[in-house]
N, CA, C and O atoms as a GROMACS GRO file, in nm:
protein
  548
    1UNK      N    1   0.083  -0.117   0.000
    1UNK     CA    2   0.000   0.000   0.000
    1UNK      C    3   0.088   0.123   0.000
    1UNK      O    4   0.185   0.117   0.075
    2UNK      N    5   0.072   0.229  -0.068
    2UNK     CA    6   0.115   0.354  -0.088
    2UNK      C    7   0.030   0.452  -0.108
    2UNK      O    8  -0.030   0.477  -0.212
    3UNK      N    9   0.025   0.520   0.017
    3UNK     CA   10  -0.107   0.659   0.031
    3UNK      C   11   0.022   0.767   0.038
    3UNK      O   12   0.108   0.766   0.126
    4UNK      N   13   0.013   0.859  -0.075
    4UNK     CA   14   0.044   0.996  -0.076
    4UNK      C   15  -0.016   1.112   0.020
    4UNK      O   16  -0.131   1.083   0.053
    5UNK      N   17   0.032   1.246   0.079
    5UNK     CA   18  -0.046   1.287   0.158
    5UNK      C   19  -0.014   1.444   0.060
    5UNK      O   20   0.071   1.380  -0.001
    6UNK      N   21  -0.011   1.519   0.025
    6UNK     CA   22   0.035   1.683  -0.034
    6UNK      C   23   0.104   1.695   0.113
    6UNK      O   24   0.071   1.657   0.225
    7UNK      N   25   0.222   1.770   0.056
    7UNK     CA   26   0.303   1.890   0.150
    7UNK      C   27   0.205   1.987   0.226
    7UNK      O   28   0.214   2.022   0.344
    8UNK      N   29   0.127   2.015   0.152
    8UNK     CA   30   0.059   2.139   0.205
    8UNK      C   31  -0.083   2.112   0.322
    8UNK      O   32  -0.166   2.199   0.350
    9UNK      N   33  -0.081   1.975   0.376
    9UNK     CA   34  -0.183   1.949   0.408
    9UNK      C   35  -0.122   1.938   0.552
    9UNK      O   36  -0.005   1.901   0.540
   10UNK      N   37  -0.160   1.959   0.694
   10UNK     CA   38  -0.117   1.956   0.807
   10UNK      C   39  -0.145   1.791   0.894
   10UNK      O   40  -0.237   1.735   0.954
   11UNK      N   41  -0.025   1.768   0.860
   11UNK     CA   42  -0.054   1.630   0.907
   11UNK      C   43  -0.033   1.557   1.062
   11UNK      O   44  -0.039   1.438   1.096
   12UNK      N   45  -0.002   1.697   1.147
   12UNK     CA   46   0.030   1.668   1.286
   12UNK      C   47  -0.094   1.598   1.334
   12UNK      O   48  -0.209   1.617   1.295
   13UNK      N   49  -0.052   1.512   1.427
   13UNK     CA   50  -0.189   1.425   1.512
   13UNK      C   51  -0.297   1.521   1.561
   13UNK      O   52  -0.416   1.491   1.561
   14UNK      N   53  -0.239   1.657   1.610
   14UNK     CA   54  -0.332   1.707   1.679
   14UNK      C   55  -0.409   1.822   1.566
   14UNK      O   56  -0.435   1.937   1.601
   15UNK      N   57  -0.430   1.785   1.469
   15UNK     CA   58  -0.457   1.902   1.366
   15UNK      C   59  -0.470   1.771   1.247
   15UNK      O   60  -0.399   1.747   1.150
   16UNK      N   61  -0.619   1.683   1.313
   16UNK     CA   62  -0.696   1.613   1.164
   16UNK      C   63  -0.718   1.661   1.069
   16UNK      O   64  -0.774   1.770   1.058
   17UNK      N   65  -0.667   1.566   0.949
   17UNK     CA   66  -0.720   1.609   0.829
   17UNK      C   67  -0.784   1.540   0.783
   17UNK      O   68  -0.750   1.433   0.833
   18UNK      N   69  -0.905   1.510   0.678
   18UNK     CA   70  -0.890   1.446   0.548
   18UNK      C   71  -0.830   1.335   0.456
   18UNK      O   72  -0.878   1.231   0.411
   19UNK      N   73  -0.684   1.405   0.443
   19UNK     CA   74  -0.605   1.322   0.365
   19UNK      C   75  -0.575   1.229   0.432
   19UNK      O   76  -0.523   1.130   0.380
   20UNK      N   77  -0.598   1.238   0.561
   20UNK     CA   78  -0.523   1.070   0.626
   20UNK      C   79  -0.608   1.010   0.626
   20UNK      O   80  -0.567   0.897   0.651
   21UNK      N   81  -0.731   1.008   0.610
   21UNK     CA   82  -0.826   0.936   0.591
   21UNK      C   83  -0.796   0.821   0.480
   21UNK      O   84  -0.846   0.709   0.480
   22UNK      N   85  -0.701   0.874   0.382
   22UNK     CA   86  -0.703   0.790   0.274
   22UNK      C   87  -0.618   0.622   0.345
   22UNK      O   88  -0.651   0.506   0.320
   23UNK      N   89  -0.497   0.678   0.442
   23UNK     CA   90  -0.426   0.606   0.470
   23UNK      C   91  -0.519   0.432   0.504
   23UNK      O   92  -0.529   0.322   0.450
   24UNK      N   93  -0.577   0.511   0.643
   24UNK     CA   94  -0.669   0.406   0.703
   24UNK      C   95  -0.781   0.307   0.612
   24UNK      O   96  -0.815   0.190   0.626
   25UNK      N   97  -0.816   0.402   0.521
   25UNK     CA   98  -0.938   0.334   0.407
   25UNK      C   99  -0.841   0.249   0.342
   25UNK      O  100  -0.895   0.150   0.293
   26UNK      N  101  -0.735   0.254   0.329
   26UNK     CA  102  -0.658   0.144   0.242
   26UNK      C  103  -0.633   0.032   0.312
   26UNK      O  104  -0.691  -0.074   0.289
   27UNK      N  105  -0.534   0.048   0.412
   27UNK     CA  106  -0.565  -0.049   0.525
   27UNK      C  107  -0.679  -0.128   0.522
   27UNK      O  108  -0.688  -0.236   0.465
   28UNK      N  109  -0.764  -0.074   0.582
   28UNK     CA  110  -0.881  -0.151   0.605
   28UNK      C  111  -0.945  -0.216   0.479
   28UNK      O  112  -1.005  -0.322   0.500
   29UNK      N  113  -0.940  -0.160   0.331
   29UNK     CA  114  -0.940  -0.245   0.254
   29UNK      C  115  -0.857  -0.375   0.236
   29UNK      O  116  -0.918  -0.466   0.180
   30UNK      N  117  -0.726  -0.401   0.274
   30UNK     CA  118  -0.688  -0.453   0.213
   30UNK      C  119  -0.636  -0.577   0.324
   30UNK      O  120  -0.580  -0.682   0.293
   31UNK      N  121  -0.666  -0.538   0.440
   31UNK     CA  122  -0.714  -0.621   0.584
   31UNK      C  123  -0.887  -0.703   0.541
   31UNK      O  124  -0.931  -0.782   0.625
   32UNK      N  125  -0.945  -0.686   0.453
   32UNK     CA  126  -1.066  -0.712   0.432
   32UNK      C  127  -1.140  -0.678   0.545
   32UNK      O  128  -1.230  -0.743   0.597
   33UNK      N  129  -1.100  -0.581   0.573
   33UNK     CA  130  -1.217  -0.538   0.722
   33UNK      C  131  -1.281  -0.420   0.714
   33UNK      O  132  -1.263  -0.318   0.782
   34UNK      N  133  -1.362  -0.441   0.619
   34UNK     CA  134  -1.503  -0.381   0.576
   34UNK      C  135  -1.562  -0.292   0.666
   34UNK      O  136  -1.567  -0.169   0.664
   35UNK      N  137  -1.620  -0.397   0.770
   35UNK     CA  138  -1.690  -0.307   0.841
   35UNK      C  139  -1.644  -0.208   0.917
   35UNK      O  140  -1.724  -0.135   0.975
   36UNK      N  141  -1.483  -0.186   0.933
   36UNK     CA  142  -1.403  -0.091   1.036
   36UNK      C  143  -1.431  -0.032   0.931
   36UNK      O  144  -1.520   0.050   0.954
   37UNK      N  145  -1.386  -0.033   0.776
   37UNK     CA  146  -1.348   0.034   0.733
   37UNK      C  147  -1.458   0.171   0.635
   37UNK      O  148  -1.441   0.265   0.558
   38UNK      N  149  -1.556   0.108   0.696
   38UNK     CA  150  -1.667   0.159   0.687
   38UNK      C  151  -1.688   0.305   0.757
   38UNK      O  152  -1.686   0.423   0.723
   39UNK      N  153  -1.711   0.215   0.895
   39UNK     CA  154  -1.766   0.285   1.042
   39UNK      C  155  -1.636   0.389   1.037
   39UNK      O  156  -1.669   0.501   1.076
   40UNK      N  157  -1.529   0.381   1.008
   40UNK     CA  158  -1.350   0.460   0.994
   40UNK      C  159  -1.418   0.566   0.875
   40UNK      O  160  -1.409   0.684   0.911
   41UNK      N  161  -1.454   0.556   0.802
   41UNK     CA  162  -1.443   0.620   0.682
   41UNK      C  163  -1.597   0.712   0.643
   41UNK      O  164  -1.579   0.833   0.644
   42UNK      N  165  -1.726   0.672   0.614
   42UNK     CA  166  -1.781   0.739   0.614
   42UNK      C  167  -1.914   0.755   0.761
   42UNK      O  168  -1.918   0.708   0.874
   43UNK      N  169  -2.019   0.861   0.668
   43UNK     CA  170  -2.112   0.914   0.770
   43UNK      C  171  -2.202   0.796   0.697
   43UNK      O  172  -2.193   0.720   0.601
   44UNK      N  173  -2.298   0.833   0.811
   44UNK     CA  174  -2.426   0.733   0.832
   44UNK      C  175  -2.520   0.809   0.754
   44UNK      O  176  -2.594   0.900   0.792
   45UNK      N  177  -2.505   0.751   0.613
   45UNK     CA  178  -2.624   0.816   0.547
   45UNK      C  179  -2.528   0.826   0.426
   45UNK      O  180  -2.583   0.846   0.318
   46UNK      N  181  -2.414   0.816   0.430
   46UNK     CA  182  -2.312   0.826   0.301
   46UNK      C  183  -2.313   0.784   0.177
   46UNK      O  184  -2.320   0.661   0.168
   47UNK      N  185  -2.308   0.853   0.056
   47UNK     CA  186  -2.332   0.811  -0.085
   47UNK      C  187  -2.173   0.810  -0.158
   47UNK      O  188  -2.082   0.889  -0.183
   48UNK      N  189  -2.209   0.655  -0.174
   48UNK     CA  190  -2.080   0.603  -0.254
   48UNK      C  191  -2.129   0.574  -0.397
   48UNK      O  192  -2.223   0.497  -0.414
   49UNK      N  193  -2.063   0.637  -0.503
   49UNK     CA  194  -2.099   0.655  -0.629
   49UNK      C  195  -1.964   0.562  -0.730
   49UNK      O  196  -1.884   0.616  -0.807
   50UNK      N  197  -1.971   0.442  -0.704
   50UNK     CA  198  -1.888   0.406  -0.788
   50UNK      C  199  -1.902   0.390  -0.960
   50UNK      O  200  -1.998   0.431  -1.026
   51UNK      N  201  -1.762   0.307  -1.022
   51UNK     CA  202  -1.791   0.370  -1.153
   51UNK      C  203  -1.892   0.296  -1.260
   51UNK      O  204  -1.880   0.175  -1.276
   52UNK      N  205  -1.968   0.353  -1.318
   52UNK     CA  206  -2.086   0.274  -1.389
   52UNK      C  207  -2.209   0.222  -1.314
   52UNK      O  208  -2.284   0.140  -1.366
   53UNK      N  209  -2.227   0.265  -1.205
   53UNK     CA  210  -2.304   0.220  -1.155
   53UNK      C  211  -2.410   0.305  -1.045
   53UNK      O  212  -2.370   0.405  -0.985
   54UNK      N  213  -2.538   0.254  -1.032
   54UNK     CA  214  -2.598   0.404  -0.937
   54UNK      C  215  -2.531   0.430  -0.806
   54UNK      O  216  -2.449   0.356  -0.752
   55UNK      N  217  -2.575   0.540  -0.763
   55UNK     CA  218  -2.495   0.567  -0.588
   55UNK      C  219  -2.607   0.488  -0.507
   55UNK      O  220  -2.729   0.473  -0.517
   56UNK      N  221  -2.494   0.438  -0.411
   56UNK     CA  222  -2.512   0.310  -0.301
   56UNK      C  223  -2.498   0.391  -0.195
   56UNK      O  224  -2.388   0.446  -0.180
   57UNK      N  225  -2.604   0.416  -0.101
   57UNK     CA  226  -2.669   0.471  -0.035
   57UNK      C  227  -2.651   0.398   0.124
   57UNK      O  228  -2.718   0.297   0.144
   58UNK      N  229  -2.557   0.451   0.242
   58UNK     CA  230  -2.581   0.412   0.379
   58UNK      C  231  -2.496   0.357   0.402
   58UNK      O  232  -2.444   0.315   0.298
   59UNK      N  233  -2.435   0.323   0.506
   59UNK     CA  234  -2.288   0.235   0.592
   59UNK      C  235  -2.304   0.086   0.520
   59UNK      O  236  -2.219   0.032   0.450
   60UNK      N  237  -2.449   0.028   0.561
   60UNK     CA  238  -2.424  -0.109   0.518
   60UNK      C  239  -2.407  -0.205   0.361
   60UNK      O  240  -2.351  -0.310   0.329
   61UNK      N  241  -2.491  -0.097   0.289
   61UNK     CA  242  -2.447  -0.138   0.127
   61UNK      C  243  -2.308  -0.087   0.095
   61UNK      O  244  -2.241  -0.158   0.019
   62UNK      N  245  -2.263   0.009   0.135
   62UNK     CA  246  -2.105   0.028   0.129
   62UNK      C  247  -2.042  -0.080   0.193
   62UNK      O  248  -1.951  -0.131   0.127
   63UNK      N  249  -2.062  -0.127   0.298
   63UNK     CA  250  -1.968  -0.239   0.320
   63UNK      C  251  -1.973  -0.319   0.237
   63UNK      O  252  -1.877  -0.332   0.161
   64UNK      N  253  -2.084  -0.397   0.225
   64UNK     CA  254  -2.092  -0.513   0.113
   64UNK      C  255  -2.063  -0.480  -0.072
   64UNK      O  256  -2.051  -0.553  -0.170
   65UNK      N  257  -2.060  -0.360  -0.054
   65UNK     CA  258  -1.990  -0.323  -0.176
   65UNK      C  259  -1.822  -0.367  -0.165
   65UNK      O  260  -1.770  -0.448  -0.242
   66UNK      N  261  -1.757  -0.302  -0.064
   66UNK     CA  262  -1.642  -0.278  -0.040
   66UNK      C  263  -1.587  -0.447  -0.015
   66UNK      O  264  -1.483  -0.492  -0.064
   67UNK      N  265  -1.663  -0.507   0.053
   67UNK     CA  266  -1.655  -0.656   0.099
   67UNK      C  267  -1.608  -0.727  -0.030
   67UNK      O  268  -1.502  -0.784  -0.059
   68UNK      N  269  -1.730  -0.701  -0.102
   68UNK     CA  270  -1.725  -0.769  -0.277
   68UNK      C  271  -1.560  -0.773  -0.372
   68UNK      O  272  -1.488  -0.858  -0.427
   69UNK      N  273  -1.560  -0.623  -0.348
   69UNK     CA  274  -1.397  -0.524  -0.388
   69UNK      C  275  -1.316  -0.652  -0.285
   69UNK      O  276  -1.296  -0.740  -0.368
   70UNK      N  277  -1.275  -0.691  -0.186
   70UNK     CA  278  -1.213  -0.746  -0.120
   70UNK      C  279  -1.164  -0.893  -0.163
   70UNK      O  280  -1.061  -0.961  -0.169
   71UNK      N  281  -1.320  -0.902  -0.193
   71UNK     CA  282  -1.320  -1.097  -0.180
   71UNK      C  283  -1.291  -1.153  -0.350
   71UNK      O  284  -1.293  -1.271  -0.387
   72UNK      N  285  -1.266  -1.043  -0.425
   72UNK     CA  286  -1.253  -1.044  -0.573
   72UNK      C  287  -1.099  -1.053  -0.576
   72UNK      O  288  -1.055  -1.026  -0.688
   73UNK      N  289  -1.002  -1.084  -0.482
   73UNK     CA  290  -0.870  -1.118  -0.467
   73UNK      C  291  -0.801  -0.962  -0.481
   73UNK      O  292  -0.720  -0.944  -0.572
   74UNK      N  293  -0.828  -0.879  -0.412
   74UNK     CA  294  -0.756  -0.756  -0.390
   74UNK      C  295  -0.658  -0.805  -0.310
   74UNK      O  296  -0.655  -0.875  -0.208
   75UNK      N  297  -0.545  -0.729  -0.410
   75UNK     CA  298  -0.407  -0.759  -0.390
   75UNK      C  299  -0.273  -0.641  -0.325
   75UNK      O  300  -0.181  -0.667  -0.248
   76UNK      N  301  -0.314  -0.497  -0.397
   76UNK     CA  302  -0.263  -0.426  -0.334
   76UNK      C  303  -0.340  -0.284  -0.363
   76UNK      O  304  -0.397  -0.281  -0.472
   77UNK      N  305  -0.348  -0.183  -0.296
   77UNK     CA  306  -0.425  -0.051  -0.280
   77UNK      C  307  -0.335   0.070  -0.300
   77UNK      O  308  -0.261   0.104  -0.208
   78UNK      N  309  -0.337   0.128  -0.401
   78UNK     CA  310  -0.274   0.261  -0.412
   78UNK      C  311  -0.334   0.363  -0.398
   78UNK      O  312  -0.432   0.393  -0.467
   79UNK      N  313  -0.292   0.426  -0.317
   79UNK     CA  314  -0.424   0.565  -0.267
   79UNK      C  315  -0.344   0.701  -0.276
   79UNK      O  316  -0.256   0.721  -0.192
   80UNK      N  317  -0.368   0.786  -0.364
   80UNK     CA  318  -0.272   0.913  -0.367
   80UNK      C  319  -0.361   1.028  -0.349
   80UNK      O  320  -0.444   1.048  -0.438
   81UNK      N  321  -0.358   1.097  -0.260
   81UNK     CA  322  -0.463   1.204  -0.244
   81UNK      C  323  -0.350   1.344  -0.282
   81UNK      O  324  -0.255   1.365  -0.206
   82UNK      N  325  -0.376   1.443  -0.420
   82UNK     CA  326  -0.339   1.515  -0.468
   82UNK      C  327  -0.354   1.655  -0.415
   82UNK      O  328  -0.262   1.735  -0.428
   83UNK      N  329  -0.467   1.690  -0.357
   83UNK     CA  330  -0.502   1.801  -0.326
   83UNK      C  331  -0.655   1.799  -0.226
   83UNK      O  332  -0.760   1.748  -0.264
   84UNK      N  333  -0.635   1.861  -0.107
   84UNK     CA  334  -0.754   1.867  -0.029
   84UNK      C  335  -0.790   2.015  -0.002
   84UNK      O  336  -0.701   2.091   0.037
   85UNK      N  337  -0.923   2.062  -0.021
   85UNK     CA  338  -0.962   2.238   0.003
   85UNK      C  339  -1.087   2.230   0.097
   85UNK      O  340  -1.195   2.171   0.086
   86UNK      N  341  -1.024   2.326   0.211
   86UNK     CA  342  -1.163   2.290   0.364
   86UNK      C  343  -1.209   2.450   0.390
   86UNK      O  344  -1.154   2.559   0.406
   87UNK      N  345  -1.344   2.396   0.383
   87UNK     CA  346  -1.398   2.516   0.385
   87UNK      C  347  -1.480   2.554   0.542
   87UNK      O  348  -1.600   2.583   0.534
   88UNK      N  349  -1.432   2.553   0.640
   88UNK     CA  350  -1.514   2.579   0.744
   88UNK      C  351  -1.522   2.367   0.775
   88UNK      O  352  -1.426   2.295   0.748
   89UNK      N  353  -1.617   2.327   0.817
   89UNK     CA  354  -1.618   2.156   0.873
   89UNK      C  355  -1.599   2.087   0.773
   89UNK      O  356  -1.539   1.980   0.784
   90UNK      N  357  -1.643   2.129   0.660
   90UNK     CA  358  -1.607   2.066   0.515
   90UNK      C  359  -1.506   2.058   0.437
   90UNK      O  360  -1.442   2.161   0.416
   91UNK      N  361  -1.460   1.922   0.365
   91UNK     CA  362  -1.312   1.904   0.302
   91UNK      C  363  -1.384   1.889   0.096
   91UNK      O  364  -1.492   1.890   0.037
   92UNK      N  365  -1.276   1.880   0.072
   92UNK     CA  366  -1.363   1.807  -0.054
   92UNK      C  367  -1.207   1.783  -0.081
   92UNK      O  368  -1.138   1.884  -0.068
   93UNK      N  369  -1.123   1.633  -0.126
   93UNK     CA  370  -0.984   1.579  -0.167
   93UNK      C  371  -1.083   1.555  -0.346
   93UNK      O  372  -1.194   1.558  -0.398
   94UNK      N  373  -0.889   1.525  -0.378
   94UNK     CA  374  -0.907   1.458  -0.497
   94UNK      C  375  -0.810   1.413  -0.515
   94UNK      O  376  -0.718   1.494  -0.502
   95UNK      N  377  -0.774   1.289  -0.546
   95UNK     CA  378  -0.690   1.183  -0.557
   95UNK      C  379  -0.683   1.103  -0.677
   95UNK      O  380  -0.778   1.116  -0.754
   96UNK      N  381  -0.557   0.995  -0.722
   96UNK     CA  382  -0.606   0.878  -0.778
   96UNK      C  383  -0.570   0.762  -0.698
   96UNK      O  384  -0.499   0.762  -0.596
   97UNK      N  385  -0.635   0.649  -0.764
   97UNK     CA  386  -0.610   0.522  -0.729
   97UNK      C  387  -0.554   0.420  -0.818
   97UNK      O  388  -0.537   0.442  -0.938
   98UNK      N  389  -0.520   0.291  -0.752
   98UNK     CA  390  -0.482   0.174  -0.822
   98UNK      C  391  -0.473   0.071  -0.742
   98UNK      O  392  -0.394   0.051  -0.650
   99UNK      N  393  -0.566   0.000  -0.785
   99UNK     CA  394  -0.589  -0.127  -0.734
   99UNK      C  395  -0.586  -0.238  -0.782
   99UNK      O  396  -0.653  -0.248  -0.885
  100UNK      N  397  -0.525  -0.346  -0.745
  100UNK     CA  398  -0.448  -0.515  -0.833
  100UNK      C  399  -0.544  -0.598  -0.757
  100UNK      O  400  -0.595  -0.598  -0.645
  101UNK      N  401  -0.547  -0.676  -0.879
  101UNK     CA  402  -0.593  -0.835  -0.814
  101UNK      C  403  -0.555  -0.917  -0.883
  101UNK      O  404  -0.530  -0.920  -1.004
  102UNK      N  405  -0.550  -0.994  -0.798
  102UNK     CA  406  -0.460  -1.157  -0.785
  102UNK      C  407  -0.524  -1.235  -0.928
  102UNK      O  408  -0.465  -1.276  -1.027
  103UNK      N  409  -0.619  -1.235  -0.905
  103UNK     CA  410  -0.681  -1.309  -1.032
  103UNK      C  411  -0.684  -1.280  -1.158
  103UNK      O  412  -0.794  -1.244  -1.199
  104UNK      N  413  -0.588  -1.284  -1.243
  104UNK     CA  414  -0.530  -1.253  -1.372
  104UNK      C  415  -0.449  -1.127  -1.370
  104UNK      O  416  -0.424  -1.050  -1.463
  105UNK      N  417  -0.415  -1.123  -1.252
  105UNK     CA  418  -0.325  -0.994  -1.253
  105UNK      C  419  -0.376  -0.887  -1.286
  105UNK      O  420  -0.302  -0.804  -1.339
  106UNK      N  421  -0.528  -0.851  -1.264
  106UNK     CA  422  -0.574  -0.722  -1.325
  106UNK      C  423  -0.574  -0.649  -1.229
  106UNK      O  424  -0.560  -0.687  -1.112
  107UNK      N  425  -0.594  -0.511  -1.274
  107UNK     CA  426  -0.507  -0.377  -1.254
  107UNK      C  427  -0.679  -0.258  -1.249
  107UNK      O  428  -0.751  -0.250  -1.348
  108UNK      N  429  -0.695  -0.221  -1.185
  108UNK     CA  430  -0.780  -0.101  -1.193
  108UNK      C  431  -0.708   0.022  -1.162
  108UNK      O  432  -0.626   0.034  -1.071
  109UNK      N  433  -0.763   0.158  -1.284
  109UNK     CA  434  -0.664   0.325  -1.203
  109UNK      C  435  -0.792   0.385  -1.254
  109UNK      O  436  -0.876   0.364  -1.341
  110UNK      N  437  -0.765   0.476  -1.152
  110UNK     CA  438  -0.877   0.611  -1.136
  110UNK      C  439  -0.858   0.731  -1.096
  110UNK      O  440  -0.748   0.780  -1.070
  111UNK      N  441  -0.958   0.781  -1.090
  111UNK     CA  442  -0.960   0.919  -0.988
  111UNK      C  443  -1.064   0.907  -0.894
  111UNK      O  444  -1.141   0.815  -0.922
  112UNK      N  445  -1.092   0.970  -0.790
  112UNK     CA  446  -1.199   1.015  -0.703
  112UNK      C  447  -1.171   1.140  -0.657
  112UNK      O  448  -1.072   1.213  -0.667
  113UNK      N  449  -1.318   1.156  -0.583
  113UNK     CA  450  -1.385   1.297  -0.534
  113UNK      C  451  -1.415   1.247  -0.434
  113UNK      O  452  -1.494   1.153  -0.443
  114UNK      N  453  -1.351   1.298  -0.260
  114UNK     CA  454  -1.448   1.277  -0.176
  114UNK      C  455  -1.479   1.424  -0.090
  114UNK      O  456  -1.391   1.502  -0.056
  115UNK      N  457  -1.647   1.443  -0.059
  115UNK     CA  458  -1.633   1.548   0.030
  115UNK      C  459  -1.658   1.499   0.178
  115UNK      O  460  -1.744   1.420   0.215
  116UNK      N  461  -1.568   1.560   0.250
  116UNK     CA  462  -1.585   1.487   0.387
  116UNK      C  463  -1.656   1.606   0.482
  116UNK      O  464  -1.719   1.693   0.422
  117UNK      N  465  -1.648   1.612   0.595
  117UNK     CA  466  -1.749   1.664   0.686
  117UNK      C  467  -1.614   1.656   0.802
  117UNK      O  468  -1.516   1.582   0.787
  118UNK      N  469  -1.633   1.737   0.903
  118UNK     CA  470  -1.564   1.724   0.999
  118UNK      C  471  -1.664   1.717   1.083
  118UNK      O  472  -1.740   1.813   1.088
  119UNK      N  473  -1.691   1.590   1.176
  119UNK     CA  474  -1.743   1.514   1.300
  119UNK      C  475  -1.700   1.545   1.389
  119UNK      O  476  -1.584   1.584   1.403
  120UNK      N  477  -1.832   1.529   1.518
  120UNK     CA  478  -1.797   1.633   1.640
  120UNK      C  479  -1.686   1.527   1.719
  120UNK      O  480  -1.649   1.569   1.829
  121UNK      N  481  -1.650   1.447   1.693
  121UNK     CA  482  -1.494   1.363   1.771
  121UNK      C  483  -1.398   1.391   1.676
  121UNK      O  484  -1.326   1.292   1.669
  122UNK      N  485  -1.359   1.479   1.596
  122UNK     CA  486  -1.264   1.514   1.577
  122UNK      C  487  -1.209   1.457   1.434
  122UNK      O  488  -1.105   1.496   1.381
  123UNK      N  489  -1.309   1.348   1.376
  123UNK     CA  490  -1.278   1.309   1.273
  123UNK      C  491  -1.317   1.353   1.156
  123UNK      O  492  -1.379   1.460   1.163
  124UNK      N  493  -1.302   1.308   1.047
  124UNK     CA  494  -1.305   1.379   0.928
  124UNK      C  495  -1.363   1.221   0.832
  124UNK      O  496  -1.307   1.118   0.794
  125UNK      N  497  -1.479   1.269   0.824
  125UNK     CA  498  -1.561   1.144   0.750
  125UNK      C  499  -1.629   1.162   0.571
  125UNK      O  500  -1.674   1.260   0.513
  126UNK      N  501  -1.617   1.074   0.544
  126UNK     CA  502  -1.699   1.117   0.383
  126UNK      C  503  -1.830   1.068   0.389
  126UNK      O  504  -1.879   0.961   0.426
  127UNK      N  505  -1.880   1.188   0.334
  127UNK     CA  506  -2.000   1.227   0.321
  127UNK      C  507  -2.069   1.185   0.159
  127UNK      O  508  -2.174   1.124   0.137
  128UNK      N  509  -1.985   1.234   0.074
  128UNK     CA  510  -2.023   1.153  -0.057
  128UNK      C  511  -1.853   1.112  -0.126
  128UNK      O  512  -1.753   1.182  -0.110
  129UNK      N  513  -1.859   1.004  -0.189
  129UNK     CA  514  -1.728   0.954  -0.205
  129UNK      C  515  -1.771   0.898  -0.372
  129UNK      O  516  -1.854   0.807  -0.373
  130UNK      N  517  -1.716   0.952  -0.521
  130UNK     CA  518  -1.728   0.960  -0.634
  130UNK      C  519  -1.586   0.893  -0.692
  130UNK      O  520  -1.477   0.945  -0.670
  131UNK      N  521  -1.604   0.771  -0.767
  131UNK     CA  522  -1.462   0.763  -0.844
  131UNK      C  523  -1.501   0.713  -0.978
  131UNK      O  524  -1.606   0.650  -0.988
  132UNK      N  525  -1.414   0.738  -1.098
  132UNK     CA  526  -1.443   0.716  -1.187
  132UNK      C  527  -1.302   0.608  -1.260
  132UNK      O  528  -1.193   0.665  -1.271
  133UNK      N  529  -1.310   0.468  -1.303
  133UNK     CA  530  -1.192   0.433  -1.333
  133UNK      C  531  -1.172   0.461  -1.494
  133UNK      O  532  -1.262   0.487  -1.574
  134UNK      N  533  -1.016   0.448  -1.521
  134UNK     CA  534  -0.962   0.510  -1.639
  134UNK      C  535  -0.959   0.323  -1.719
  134UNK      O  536  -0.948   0.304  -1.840
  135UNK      N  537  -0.966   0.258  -1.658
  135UNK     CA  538  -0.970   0.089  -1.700
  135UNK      C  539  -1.079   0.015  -1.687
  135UNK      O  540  -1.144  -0.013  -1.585
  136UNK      N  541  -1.103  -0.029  -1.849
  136UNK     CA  542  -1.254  -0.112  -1.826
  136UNK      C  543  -1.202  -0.236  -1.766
  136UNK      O  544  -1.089  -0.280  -1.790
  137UNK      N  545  -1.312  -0.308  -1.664
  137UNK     CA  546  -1.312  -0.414  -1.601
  137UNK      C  547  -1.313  -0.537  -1.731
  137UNK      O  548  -1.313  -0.657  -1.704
   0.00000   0.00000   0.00000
């Protein structure tokens, strides 16, 4: 796994951001642990818009989305978050990705959009999470 963070983003423990968010979502993908990586990552009510397909609506169809992504022999997670802009509790990143699997060696790359929310414990959650891949399945 390799999560990029920008220079310009404040990455001290005591001054959450966003972009580390990406770190943990990879992790937890690639731990197949869905449901942390869920409850870690977005809000309760969260719209995940993956590519070609309608937005998946709430914590628990995101897991079993994400579960699916897992059990399809995910192999390794590249997470590069390029640029994050916060406006008051709100973030909105943009990143790409790349993701391998074991099973014929295939390769997914993309981009995403996530806007996150800053939560009253201090975390920084996505609120709607958009990616579009550059590789047909």
């Amino acid at each position: 796994m390799n999560t990029t963070i920008p220079d310009t983003i404040d990455t001290r423990p005591s001054a959450p951001n966003p972009a580390l968010a990406a770190s943990t979502f990879a992790k937890r993908l690639l731990s197949a642990d869905c449901r942390r990586l869920v409850e870690d990552f977005y809000t309760e009510g969260a719209r995940l818009v993956p590519p070609d397909t309608h937005p998946i609506v709430g914590r628990d169809p995101i897991r079993r989305h994400w579960t699916g992504i897992a059990k399809a022999g995910l192999k390794t997670a590249d997470i590069r978050v390029s640029c994050v802009e916060r406006a008051g509790r709100e973030a909105v990143g943009l990143g790409r990705y790349t993701l391998t699997f074991a099973a014929g060696n295939r390769r997914e790359t993309g981009a995403f959009v996530v806007r996150y929310r800053h939560e009253h414990d201090g975390s920084w959650k996505a609120v709607e999470h958009v990616f579009h891949s550059d590789t047909a399945s």
